[in-house]
C-alpha positions in Angstrom: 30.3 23.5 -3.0 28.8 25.5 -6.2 25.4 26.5 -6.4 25.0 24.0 -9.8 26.4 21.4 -7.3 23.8 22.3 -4.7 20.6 22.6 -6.8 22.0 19.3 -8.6 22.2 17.4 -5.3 18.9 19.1 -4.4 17.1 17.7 -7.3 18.7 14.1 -7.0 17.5 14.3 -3.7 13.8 15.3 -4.6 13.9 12.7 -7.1 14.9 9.3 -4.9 12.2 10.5 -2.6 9.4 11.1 -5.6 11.1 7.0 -6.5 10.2 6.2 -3.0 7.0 7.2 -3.0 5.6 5.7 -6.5 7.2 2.1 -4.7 5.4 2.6 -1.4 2.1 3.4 -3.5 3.0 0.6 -5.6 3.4 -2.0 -2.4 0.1 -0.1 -1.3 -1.5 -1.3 -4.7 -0.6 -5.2 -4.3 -2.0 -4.7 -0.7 -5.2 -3.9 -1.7 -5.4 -6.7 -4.8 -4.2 -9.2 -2.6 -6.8 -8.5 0.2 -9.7 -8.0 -2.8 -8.5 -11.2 -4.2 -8.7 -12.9 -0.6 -12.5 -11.2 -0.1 -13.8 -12.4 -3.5 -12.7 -15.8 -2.6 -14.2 -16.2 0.4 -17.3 -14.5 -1.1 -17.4 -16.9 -3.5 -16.8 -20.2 -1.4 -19.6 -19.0 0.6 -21.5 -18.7 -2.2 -21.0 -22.3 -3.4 -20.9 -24.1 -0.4 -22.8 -24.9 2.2 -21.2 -26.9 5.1 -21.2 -24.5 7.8 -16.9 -25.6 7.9 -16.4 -24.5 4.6 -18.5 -21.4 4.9 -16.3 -20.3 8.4 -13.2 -20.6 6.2 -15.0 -18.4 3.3 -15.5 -16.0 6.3 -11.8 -16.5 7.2 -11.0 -15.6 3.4 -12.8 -12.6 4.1 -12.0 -11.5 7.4 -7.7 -12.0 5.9 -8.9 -9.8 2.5 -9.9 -6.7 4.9 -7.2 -7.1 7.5 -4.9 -6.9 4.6 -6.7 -3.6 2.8 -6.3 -1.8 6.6 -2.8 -3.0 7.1 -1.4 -1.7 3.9 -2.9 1.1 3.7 -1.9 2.3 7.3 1.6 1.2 6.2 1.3 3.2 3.3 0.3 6.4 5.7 2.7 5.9 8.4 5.4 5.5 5.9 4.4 8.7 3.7 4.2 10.5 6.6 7.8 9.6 7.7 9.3 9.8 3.8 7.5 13.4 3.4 8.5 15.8 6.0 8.4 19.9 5.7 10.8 21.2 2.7 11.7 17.5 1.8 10.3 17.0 -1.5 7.8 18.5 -3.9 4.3 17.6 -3.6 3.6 15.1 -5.8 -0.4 15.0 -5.4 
């Protein structure tokens, strides 16, 4: 193969990982709005109710919102530290 070939393949290369990387931070984003949205619900129907069965499901709300903030974002980890090895990519941060 010529070298244009080489540094062209190269560069398509760098590029679908960079593409990779924006949709795993992306998937990371709607993680963490998902699991705010869940916590701010749960705050709130604690807030504005008082039966102590409504108030455990407010708790439940929350308890869903934060597992899904620490899933997602140790997804996001595991998988950059998989997509991004040694002389793979550029750094994009």
């Amino acid at each position: 193969m010529p070298k244009d070939q080489l540094e062209l393949a190269q560069e398509r290369t760098d590029l679908a990982v960079e593409r990779t990387i924006f949709a795993a931070e992306r998937t990371l984003l709607s993680y963490w709005r998902t699991g705010l949205a869940f916590g701010g619900a749960g705050a709130v129907i604690i807030k504005f109710f008082s039966q102590p069965i409504v108030i455990a499901g407010g708790g439940a709300f929350i308890v869903v919102g934060m597992g899904l903030l620490v899933y997602g974002t140790v997804q996001f980890i595991v998988f950059r530290k998989r997509i991004i090895k040694p002389g793979t990519a550029k750094n994009t941060q």
